[in-house]
C-alpha angles and dihedrals in degrees: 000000000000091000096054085045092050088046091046094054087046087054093043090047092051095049097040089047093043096075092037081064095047086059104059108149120241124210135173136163131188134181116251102211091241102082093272126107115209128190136185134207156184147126138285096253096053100266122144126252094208097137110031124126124256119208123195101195124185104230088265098067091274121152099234089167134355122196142133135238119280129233083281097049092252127134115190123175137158104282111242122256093224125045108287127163132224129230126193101209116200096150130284117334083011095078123110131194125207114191105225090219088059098056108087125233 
């Protein structure tokens, strides 16, 4: 009997963690040459980001911007004169940070 209950929550916990891993959020930003960062987002399975928040964030926790996607899942905004960081906020375990320094003019 134990062992049929032990079996039964393995089984519950695989197939409850199996669609949190087909949702994993996307995010990627690029300079466009003309002053202005974009990035675009979404999720693993497909779904659009239009909606989530966008965060830029001076390297000490700072809100620099706040704004959200757009219809086409774009977020475009004045890049920062001093180092800042971007975060893609769909809730919590659905968040993702790109390091400016790390976006190429």
């Amino acid at each position: 009997m134990i062992k049929n209950g032990f079996i039964a929550a393995i089984l519950i916990t695989l197939f409850t963690a199996i669609p949190a891993l087909a949702h994993t959020p996307l995010c990627s930003c690029w300079d466009e040459g003309d002053g202005k960062i974009t990035c675009e987002g979404g999720f693993s399975d497909g779904s659009s980001a239009q909606g989530v928040i966008m965060y830029v964030k001076e390297k000490n926790g700072k809100t620099l911007i706040k704004g959200q996607m757009n219809e086409f899942s774009e977020f475009s905004f004045k890049k920062p004169s001093q180092p800042y960081t971007i975060m893609f906020d769909a809730g919590e375990g659905h968040q993702v940070e790109v390091n400016g320094e790390e976006i190429a003019e």
